[in-house]
C-alpha positions in Angstrom: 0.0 0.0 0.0 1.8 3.1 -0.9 1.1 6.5 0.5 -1.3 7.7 -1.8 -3.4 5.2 -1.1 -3.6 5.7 2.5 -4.4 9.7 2.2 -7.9 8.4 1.0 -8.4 5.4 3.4 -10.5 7.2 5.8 -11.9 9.6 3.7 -15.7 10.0 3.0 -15.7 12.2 -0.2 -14.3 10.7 -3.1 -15.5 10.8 -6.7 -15.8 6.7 -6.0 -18.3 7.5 -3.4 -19.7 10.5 -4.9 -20.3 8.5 -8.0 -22.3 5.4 -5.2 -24.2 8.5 -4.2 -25.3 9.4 -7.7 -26.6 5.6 -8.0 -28.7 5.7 -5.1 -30.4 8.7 -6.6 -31.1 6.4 -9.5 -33.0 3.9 -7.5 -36.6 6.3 -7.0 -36.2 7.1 -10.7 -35.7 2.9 -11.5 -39.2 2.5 -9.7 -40.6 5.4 -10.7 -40.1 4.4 -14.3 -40.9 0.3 -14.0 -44.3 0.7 -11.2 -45.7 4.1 -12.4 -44.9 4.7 -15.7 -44.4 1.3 -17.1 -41.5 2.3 -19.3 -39.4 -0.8 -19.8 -36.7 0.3 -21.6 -35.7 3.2 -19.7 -35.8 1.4 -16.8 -33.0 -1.4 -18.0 -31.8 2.3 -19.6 -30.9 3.6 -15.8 -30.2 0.3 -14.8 -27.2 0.4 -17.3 -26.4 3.9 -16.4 -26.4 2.8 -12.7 -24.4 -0.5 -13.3 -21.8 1.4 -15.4 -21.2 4.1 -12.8 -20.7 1.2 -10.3 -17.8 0.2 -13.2 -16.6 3.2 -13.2 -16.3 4.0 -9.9 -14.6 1.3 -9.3 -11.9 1.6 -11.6 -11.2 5.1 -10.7 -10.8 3.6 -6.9 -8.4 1.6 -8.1 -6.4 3.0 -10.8 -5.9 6.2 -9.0 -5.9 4.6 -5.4 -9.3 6.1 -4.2 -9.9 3.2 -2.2 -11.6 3.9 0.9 -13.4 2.0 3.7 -16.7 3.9 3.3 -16.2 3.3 -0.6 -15.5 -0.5 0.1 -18.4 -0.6 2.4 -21.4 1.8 0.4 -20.4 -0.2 -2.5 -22.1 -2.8 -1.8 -24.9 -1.5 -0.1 -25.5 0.7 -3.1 -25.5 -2.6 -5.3 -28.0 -4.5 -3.1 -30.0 -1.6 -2.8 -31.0 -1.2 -6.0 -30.9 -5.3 -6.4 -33.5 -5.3 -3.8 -35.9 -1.9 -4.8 -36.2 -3.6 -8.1 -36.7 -6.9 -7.3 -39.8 -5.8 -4.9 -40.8 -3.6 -8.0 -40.5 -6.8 -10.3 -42.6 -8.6 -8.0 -45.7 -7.3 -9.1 -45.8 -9.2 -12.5 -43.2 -11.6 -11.2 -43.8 -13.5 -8.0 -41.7 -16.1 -8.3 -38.9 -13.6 -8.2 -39.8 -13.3 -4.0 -37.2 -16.4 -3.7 -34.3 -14.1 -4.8 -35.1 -11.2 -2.6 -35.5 -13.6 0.0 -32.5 -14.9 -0.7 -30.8 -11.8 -1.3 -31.8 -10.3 2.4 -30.7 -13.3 4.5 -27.3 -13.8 2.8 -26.5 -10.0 3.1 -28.0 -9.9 7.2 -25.9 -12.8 8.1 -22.7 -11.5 6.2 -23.0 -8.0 7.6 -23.2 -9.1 10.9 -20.2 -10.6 10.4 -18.2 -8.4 8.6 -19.3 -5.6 11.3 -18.2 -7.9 13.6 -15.0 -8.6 11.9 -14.3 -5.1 11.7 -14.9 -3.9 15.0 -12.4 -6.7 16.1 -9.7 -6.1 13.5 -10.4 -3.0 12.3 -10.3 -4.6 8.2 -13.2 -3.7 5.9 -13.3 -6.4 3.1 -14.2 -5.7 -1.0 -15.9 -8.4 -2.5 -14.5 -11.2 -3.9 -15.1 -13.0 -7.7 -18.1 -15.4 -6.3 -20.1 -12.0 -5.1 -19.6 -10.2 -8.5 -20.9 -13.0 -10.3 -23.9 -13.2 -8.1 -24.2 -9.6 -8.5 -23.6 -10.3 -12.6 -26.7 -13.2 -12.3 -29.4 -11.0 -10.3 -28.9 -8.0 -12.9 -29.2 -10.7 -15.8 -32.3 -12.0 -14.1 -33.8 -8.6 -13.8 -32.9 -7.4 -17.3 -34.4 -10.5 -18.9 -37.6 -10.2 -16.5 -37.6 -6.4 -17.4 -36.9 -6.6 -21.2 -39.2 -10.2 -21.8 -42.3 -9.0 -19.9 -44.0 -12.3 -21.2 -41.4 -14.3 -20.5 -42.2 -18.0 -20.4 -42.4 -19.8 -17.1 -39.4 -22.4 -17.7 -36.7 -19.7 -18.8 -38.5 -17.4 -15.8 -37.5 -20.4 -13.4 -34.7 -21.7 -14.8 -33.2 -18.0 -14.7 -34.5 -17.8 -11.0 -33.0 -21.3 -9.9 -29.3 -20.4 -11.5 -29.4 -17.4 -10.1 -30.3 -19.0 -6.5 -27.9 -21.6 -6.3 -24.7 -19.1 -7.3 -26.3 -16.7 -4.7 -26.0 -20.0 -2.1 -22.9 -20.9 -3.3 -21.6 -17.1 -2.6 -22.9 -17.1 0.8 -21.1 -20.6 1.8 -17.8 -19.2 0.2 -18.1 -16.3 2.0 -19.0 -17.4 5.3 -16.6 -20.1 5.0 -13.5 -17.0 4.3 -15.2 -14.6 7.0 -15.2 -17.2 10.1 -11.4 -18.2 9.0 -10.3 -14.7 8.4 -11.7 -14.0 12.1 -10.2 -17.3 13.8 -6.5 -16.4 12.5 -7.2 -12.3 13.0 -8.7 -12.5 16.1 -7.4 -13.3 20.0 -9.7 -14.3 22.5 
Protein backbone atom coordinates (compact mmCIF):
# COMPACT_ATOMS: atom_id res chain seq x y z
CA UNK A 1 0.00 0.00 0.00
CA UNK A 2 1.78 3.08 -0.93
CA UNK A 3 1.08 6.52 0.54
CA UNK A 4 -1.26 7.72 -1.80
CA UNK A 5 -3.43 5.25 -1.08
CA UNK A 6 -3.59 5.75 2.48
CA UNK A 7 -4.44 9.70 2.19
CA UNK A 8 -7.95 8.44 0.95
CA UNK A 9 -8.42 5.44 3.37
CA UNK A 10 -10.50 7.15 5.81
CA UNK A 11 -11.91 9.64 3.70
CA UNK A 12 -15.70 10.03 2.98
CA UNK A 13 -15.73 12.21 -0.17
CA UNK A 14 -14.28 10.69 -3.06
CA UNK A 15 -15.51 10.77 -6.66
CA UNK A 16 -15.83 6.74 -6.03
CA UNK A 17 -18.27 7.50 -3.39
CA UNK A 18 -19.73 10.48 -4.93
CA UNK A 19 -20.34 8.50 -8.03
CA UNK A 20 -22.34 5.39 -5.19
CA UNK A 21 -24.21 8.48 -4.17
CA UNK A 22 -25.29 9.35 -7.68
CA UNK A 23 -26.65 5.55 -8.02
CA UNK A 24 -28.73 5.74 -5.07
CA UNK A 25 -30.40 8.67 -6.62
CA UNK A 26 -31.09 6.38 -9.49
CA UNK A 27 -33.03 3.88 -7.55
CA UNK A 28 -36.60 6.26 -7.01
CA UNK A 29 -36.20 7.07 -10.66
CA UNK A 30 -35.69 2.91 -11.47
CA UNK A 31 -39.22 2.45 -9.69
CA UNK A 32 -40.61 5.41 -10.74
CA UNK A 33 -40.09 4.43 -14.33
CA UNK A 34 -40.93 0.30 -14.00
CA UNK A 35 -44.26 0.73 -11.25
CA UNK A 36 -45.74 4.12 -12.36
CA UNK A 37 -44.89 4.66 -15.70
CA UNK A 38 -44.39 1.29 -17.07
CA UNK A 39 -41.48 2.35 -19.32
CA UNK A 40 -39.44 -0.75 -19.80
CA UNK A 41 -36.69 0.27 -21.58
CA UNK A 42 -35.65 3.24 -19.75
CA UNK A 43 -35.78 1.39 -16.77
CA UNK A 44 -32.96 -1.35 -17.96
CA UNK A 45 -31.75 2.28 -19.62
CA UNK A 46 -30.90 3.58 -15.83
CA UNK A 47 -30.25 0.26 -14.75
CA UNK A 48 -27.24 0.44 -17.25
CA UNK A 49 -26.37 3.85 -16.40
CA UNK A 50 -26.38 2.75 -12.66
CA UNK A 51 -24.37 -0.50 -13.27
CA UNK A 52 -21.81 1.43 -15.43
CA UNK A 53 -21.21 4.13 -12.84
CA UNK A 54 -20.68 1.17 -10.31
CA UNK A 55 -17.81 0.23 -13.20
CA UNK A 56 -16.57 3.21 -13.21
CA UNK A 57 -16.26 3.98 -9.89
CA UNK A 58 -14.56 1.30 -9.29
CA UNK A 59 -11.90 1.64 -11.58
CA UNK A 60 -11.22 5.10 -10.75
CA UNK A 61 -10.77 3.61 -6.89
CA UNK A 62 -8.39 1.59 -8.09
CA UNK A 63 -6.41 2.97 -10.79
CA UNK A 64 -5.94 6.20 -8.98
CA UNK A 65 -5.94 4.59 -5.36
CA UNK A 66 -9.32 6.11 -4.17
CA UNK A 67 -9.94 3.23 -2.19
CA UNK A 68 -11.62 3.91 0.89
CA UNK A 69 -13.40 2.00 3.70
CA UNK A 70 -16.67 3.90 3.33
CA UNK A 71 -16.23 3.35 -0.55
CA UNK A 72 -15.52 -0.46 0.08
CA UNK A 73 -18.36 -0.64 2.37
CA UNK A 74 -21.41 1.80 0.35
CA UNK A 75 -20.38 -0.25 -2.49
CA UNK A 76 -22.09 -2.81 -1.78
CA UNK A 77 -24.89 -1.47 -0.09
CA UNK A 78 -25.52 0.72 -3.07
CA UNK A 79 -25.52 -2.62 -5.27
CA UNK A 80 -28.00 -4.45 -3.08
CA UNK A 81 -30.04 -1.60 -2.75
CA UNK A 82 -31.00 -1.17 -6.04
CA UNK A 83 -30.91 -5.29 -6.40
CA UNK A 84 -33.48 -5.26 -3.75
CA UNK A 85 -35.87 -1.95 -4.84
CA UNK A 86 -36.18 -3.59 -8.15
CA UNK A 87 -36.66 -6.87 -7.27
CA UNK A 88 -39.80 -5.77 -4.86
CA UNK A 89 -40.76 -3.63 -7.98
CA UNK A 90 -40.49 -6.78 -10.29
CA UNK A 91 -42.64 -8.58 -7.96
CA UNK A 92 -45.67 -7.29 -9.07
CA UNK A 93 -45.78 -9.21 -12.54
CA UNK A 94 -43.25 -11.61 -11.15
CA UNK A 95 -43.79 -13.47 -8.03
CA UNK A 96 -41.68 -16.05 -8.27
CA UNK A 97 -38.88 -13.61 -8.17
CA UNK A 98 -39.78 -13.32 -4.04
CA UNK A 99 -37.20 -16.37 -3.66
CA UNK A 100 -34.25 -14.07 -4.81
CA UNK A 101 -35.10 -11.18 -2.59
CA UNK A 102 -35.50 -13.62 -0.02
CA UNK A 103 -32.46 -14.88 -0.71
CA UNK A 104 -30.83 -11.80 -1.30
CA UNK A 105 -31.79 -10.27 2.38
CA UNK A 106 -30.71 -13.34 4.51
CA UNK A 107 -27.35 -13.77 2.79
CA UNK A 108 -26.49 -9.96 3.13
CA UNK A 109 -28.04 -9.90 7.24
CA UNK A 110 -25.91 -12.81 8.14
CA UNK A 111 -22.68 -11.46 6.19
CA UNK A 112 -22.99 -7.99 7.57
CA UNK A 113 -23.24 -9.06 10.86
CA UNK A 114 -20.15 -10.56 10.38
CA UNK A 115 -18.24 -8.42 8.55
CA UNK A 116 -19.28 -5.60 11.26
CA UNK A 117 -18.25 -7.93 13.64
CA UNK A 118 -14.98 -8.60 11.89
CA UNK A 119 -14.31 -5.10 11.69
CA UNK A 120 -14.89 -3.95 14.96
CA UNK A 121 -12.37 -6.69 16.11
CA UNK A 122 -9.71 -6.09 13.52
CA UNK A 123 -10.37 -3.01 12.28
CA UNK A 124 -10.32 -4.56 8.22
CA UNK A 125 -13.24 -3.71 5.86
CA UNK A 126 -13.26 -6.41 3.06
CA UNK A 127 -14.22 -5.75 -1.00
CA UNK A 128 -15.87 -8.44 -2.51
CA UNK A 129 -14.48 -11.20 -3.87
CA UNK A 130 -15.10 -13.04 -7.66
CA UNK A 131 -18.12 -15.37 -6.29
CA UNK A 132 -20.07 -11.96 -5.15
CA UNK A 133 -19.62 -10.23 -8.49
CA UNK A 134 -20.94 -12.99 -10.26
CA UNK A 135 -23.90 -13.17 -8.13
CA UNK A 136 -24.21 -9.57 -8.54
CA UNK A 137 -23.61 -10.29 -12.61
CA UNK A 138 -26.73 -13.20 -12.34
CA UNK A 139 -29.37 -11.02 -10.30
CA UNK A 140 -28.93 -8.03 -12.91
CA UNK A 141 -29.16 -10.68 -15.82
CA UNK A 142 -32.30 -11.98 -14.15
CA UNK A 143 -33.77 -8.56 -13.78
CA UNK A 144 -32.90 -7.38 -17.27
CA UNK A 145 -34.40 -10.47 -18.91
CA UNK A 146 -37.63 -10.23 -16.50
CA UNK A 147 -37.63 -6.43 -17.42
CA UNK A 148 -36.86 -6.58 -21.23
CA UNK A 149 -39.21 -10.17 -21.81
CA UNK A 150 -42.29 -9.02 -19.94
CA UNK A 151 -44.03 -12.32 -21.20
CA UNK A 152 -41.41 -14.30 -20.54
CA UNK A 153 -42.16 -18.04 -20.39
CA UNK A 154 -42.41 -19.84 -17.10
CA UNK A 155 -39.42 -22.35 -17.66
CA UNK A 156 -36.67 -19.73 -18.76
CA UNK A 157 -38.49 -17.45 -15.83
CA UNK A 158 -37.48 -20.41 -13.40
CA UNK A 159 -34.68 -21.75 -14.76
CA UNK A 160 -33.16 -18.02 -14.73
CA UNK A 161 -34.47 -17.78 -10.96
CA UNK A 162 -33.00 -21.29 -9.86
CA UNK A 163 -29.33 -20.42 -11.51
CA UNK A 164 -29.38 -17.39 -10.09
CA UNK A 165 -30.34 -18.95 -6.52
CA UNK A 166 -27.87 -21.64 -6.34
CA UNK A 167 -24.75 -19.10 -7.26
CA UNK A 168 -26.32 -16.70 -4.66
CA UNK A 169 -25.96 -20.05 -2.13
CA UNK A 170 -22.91 -20.91 -3.28
CA UNK A 171 -21.57 -17.14 -2.64
CA UNK A 172 -22.94 -17.12 0.79
CA UNK A 173 -21.11 -20.56 1.81
CA UNK A 174 -17.81 -19.25 0.19
CA UNK A 175 -18.13 -16.26 2.00
CA UNK A 176 -19.00 -17.41 5.28
CA UNK A 177 -16.56 -20.10 4.97
CA UNK A 178 -13.53 -16.96 4.32
CA UNK A 179 -15.21 -14.62 7.00
CA UNK A 180 -15.16 -17.21 10.07
CA UNK A 181 -11.44 -18.23 8.97
CA UNK A 182 -10.29 -14.68 8.39
CA UNK A 183 -11.73 -13.98 12.12
CA UNK A 184 -10.16 -17.28 13.81
CA UNK A 185 -6.52 -16.37 12.50
CA UNK A 186 -7.16 -12.28 13.02
CA UNK A 187 -8.66 -12.49 16.14
CA UNK A 188 -7.37 -13.28 20.01
CA UNK A 189 -9.73 -14.33 22.51
Amino acid sequence: MNNKENSYKGKIITIPNLLSLFRILLIPIIVWLYCVEKKYELTILVLLISGASDIIDGFIARRFNMISDIGKALDPIVDKLTQGVTLICLLIDFPRLAILLFGLLIKEFLLGIMELYSIKKTGVVHGANWHGKLTTCMIYATLFVHIWWHDISEVVSFGLVAITFVIMCMSFAMYYVQKKKYMKENIEY
